[in-house]
C-alpha positions as CSV (number, residue, x, y, z in Angstrom):
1,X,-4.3,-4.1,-24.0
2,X,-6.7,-5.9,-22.0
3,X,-10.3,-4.1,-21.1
4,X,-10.8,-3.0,-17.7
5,X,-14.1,-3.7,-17.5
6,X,-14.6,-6.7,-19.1
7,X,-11.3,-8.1,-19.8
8,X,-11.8,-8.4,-23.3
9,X,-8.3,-8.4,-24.9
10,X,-8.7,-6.0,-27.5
11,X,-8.9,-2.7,-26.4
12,X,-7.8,-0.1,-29.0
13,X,-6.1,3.6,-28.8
14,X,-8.5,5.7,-28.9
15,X,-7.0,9.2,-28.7
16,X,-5.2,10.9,-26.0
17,X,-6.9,13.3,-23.0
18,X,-5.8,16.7,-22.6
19,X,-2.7,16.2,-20.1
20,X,-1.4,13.5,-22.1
21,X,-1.2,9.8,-21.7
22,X,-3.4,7.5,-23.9
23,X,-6.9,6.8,-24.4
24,X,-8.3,3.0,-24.6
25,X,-11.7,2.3,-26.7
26,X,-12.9,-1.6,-26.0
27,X,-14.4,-3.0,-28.8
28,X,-16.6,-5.6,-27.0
29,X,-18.1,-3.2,-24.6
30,X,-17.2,0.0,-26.0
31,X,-16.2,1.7,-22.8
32,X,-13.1,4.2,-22.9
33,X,-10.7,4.4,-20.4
34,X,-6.9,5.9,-19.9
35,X,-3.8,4.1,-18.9
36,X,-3.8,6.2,-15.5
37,X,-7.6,4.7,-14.7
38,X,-7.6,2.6,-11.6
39,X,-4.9,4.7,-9.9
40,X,-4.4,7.4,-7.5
41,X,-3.3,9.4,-10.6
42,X,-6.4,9.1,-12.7
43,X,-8.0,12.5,-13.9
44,X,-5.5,14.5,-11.8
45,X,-3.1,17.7,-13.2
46,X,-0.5,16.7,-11.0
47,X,2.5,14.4,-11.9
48,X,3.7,11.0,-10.2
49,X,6.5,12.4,-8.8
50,X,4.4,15.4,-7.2
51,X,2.3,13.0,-5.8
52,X,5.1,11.2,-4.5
53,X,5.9,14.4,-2.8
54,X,3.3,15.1,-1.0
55,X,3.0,12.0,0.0
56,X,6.7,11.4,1.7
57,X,6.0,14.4,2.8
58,X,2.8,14.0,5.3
59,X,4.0,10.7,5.9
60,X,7.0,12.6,7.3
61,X,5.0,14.8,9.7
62,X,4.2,18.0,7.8
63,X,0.6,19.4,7.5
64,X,-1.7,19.8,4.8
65,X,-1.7,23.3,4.8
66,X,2.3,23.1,4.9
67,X,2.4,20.5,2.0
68,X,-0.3,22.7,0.2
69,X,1.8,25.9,0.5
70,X,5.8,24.0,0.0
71,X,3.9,22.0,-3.3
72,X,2.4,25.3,-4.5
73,X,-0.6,23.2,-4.8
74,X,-4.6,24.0,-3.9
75,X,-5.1,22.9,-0.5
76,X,-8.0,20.5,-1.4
77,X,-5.9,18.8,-3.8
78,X,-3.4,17.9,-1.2
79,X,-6.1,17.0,0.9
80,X,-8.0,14.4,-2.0
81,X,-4.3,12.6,-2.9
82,X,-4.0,12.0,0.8
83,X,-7.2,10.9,1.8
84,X,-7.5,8.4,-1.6
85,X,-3.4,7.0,-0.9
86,X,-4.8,6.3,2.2
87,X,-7.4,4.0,1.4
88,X,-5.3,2.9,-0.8
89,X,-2.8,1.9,1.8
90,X,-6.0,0.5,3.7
91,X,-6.7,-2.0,0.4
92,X,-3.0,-2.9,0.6
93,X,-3.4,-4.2,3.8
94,X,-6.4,-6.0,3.8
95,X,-5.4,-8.3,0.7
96,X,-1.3,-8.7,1.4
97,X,-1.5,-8.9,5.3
98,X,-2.4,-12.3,6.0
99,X,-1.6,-15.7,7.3
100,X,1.8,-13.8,8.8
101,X,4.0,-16.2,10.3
102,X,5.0,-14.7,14.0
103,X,5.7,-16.6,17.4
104,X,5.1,-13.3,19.5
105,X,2.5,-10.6,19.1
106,X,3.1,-7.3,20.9
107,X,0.5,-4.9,21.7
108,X,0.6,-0.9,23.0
109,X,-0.8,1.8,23.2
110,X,0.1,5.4,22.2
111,X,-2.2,8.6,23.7
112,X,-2.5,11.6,21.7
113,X,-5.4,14.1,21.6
114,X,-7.8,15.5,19.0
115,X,-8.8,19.5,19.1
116,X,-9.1,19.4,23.3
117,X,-7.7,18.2,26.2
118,X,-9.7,19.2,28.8
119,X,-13.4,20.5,29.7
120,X,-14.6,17.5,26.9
121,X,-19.1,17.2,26.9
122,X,-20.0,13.3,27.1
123,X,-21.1,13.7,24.1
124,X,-18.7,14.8,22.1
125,X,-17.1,11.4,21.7
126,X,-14.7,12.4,18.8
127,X,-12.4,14.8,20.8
128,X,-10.4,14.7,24.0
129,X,-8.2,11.8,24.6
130,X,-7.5,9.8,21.1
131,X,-5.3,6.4,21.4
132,X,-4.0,4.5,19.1
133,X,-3.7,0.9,19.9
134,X,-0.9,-0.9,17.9
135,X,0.2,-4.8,17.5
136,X,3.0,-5.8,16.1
137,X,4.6,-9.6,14.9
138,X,7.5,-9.1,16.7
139,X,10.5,-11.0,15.2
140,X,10.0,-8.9,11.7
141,X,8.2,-5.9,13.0
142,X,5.5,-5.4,10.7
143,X,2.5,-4.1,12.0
144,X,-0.5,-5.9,12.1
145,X,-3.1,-3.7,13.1
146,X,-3.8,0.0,14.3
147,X,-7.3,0.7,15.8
148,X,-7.7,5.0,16.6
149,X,-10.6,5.0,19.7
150,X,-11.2,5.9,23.1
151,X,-9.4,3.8,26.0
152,X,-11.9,1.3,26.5
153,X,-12.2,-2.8,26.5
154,X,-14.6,-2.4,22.9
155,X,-11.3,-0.6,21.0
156,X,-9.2,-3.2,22.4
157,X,-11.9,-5.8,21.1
158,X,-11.6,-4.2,18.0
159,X,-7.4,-5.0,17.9
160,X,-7.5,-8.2,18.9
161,X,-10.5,-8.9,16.8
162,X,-8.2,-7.5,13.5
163,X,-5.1,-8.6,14.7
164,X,-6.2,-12.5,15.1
165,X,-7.2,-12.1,11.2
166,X,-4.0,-11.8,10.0
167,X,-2.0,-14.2,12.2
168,X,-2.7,-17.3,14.2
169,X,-0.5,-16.8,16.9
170,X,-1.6,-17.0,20.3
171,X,1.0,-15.5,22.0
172,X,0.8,-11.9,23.2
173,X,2.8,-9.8,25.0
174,X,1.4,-6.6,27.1
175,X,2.1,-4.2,29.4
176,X,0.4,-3.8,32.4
177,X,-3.3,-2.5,31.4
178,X,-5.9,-4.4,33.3
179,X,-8.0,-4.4,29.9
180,X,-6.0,-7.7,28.1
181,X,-6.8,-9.6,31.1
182,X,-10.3,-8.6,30.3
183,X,-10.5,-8.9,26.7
184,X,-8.5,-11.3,24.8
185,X,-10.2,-15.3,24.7
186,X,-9.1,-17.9,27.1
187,X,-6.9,-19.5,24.2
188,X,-4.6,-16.6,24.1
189,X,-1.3,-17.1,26.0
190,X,-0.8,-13.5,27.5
191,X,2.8,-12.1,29.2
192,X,3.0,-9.2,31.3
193,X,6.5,-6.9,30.9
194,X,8.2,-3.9,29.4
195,X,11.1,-6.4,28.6
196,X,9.0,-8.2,25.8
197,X,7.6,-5.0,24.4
198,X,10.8,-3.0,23.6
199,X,10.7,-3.2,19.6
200,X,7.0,-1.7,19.8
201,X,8.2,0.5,22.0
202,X,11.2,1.4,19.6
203,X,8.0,1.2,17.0
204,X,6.1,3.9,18.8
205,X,8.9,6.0,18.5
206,X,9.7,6.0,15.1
207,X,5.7,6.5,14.5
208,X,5.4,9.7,17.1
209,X,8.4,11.4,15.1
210,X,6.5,10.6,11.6
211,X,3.8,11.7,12.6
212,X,3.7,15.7,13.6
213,X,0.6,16.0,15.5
214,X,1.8,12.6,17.7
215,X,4.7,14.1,19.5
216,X,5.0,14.9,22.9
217,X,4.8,18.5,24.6
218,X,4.4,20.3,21.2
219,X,1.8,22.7,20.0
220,X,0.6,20.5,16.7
221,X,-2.5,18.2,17.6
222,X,-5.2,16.7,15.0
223,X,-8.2,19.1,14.6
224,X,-10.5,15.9,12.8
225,X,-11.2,12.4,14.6
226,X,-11.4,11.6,11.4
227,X,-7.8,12.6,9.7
228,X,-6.1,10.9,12.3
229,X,-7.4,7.6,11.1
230,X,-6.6,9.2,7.6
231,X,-3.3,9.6,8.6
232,X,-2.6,6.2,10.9
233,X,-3.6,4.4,7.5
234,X,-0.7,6.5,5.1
235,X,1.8,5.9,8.4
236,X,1.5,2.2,8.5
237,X,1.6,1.5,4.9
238,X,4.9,3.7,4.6
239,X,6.1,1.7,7.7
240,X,5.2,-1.6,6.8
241,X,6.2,-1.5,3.0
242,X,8.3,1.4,2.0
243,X,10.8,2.8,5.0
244,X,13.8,0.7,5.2
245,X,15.6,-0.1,8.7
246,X,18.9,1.6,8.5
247,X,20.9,-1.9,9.6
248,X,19.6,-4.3,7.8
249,X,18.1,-2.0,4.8
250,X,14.9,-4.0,4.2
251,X,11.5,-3.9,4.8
252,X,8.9,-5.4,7.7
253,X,7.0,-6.6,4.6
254,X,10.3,-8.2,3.2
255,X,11.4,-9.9,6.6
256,X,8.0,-11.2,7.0
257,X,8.1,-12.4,3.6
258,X,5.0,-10.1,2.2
259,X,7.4,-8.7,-0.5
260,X,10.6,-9.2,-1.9
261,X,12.0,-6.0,-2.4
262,X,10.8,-2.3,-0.7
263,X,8.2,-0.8,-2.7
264,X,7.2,2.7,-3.4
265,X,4.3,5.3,-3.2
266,X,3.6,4.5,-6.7
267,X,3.6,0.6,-6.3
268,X,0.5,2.0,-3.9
269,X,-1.1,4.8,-5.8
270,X,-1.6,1.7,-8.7
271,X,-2.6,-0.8,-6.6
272,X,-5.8,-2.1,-8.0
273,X,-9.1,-1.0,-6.6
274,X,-11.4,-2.8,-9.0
275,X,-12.3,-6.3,-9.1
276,X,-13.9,-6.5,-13.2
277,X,-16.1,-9.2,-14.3
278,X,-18.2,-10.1,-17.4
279,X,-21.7,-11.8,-17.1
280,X,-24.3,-11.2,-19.6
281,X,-23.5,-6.9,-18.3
282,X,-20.5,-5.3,-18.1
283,X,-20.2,-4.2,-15.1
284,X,-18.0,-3.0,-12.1
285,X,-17.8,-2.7,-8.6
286,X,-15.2,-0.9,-5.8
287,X,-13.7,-2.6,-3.2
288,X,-14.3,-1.1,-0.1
289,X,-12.3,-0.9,3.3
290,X,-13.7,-3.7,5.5
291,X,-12.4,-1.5,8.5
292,X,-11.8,2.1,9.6
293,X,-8.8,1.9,10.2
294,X,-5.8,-1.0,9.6
């Protein structure tokens, strides 16, 4: 087995850890490591498949604390696997969403709120009125980007900003909000109508019924700013690689052409998270999330 640190090819067993697996010993530079580093499953007592459970699961719509109590597992380990799958799922995107091949971009926007509707202090700029701005290529459906912010022309800025860095089309279609006249450059070719957004629409659906604390007229609503994003990031990674339409029983990522077959929670919990290199040190460093959200 190759070293994951230095990529030296001879990395020896070296023992196994208490919960089983094996143990890897590098004899260039003698770091140990376990066939389960460099995943979502490293130095955790839970098993794949219970990861895989809670994970469906939230992505689903049920709550932590639900998950937690269902799972018979400690709240702050539910609340860890989440919050790491999800930057996982945010890593996933960054690298495989690119140069997507589209002829029509369409944007919306979905309002939700975090721990207060009304009576919101100008300061207190992570609660009240939470949106989540959404852009989709639409002959395949994947999702290119999802920005979580206030109503404004910067979060819009910050979708069009994303979404142009995973596709060079220039056409977008819109509803009626006066901020992409505003916003989006001169080269963009923008349409106006409900009759070009339907899929997103169709989109925003499926997402809302995912998604617990999105629905409308309920009593669930997000408590963090922050788990929202947290949450956004698991919800368009299951959407755009895992869930399969019902018709055509594929993938956005496989009709785009990202992937050829659906993949899984686990083909994300072991996405790679590490780029290793050798030079004169050993060393290693983390990627990290270029944005806050996809």
């Amino acid at each position: 087995m190759d070293c994951l640190f230095c990529d030296h090819p001879k990395a020896h067993k070296h023992g196994k850890p208490s919960k089983g697996g094996q143990r890897y010993r590098c004899a260039a530079c003698r770091r140990t490591f376990t066939d389960t580093f460099d995943t979502l499953y490293c130095r955790r007592q839970v098993t794949p498949e219970q990861v895989e459970i809670i994970l469906q699961a939230h992505a689903e719509g049920s709550s932590l604390r639900g998950i937690s109590r269902i799972g018979k597992r400690a709240y702050g380990t539910v609340v860890d696997i989440v919050l790491k799958a999800s930057y996982e799922g945010q890593l996933v995107h960054n690298e495989e969403v690119e140069d997507v091949e589209c002829r029509q971009i369409t944007a919306d926007e979905m309002w939700s709120f975090v721990k207060k509707q009304k009576r919101c202090e100008p300061d207190e700029i992570a609660v009240g009125d939470c949106w989540l701005g959404i852009s989709l290529a639409n002959e395949s459906g994947l999702i290119l980007s999802l920005r979580v912010g206030k109503h404004t022309d910067a979060f819009l800025q910050e979708l069009v900003a994303n979404t142009e860095g995973k596709t060079a089309c220039q056409l977008w279609c819109t509803d009626n909000w006066g901020g992409y006249e505003r916003v989006p450059p001169e080269e963009i070719t923008h349409y106006i109508g409900k009759e070009n957004t339907q899929r997103l629409e169709r989109t925003n659906g499926i997402v809302r019924q995912q998604t617990g604390w999105w629905y409308r007229r309920q009593n669930k609503f997000g408590k963090l700013w922050k788990q929202i994003e947290v949450t956004a990031r698991l919800v368009v990674s299951y959407f755009n690689w895992i869930w399969q339409h019902s018709r055509t029983t594929d993938t956005a990522a496989q009709r785009t052409g990202l992937s050829i077959q659906p993949w899984d929670w686990h083909d994300i919990a072991t996405y790679p998270t590490f780029y290793c290199f050798y030079d004169g040190l050993v060393s290693y460093i983390e990627r990290t999330c270029e944005d806050d959200c996809v």
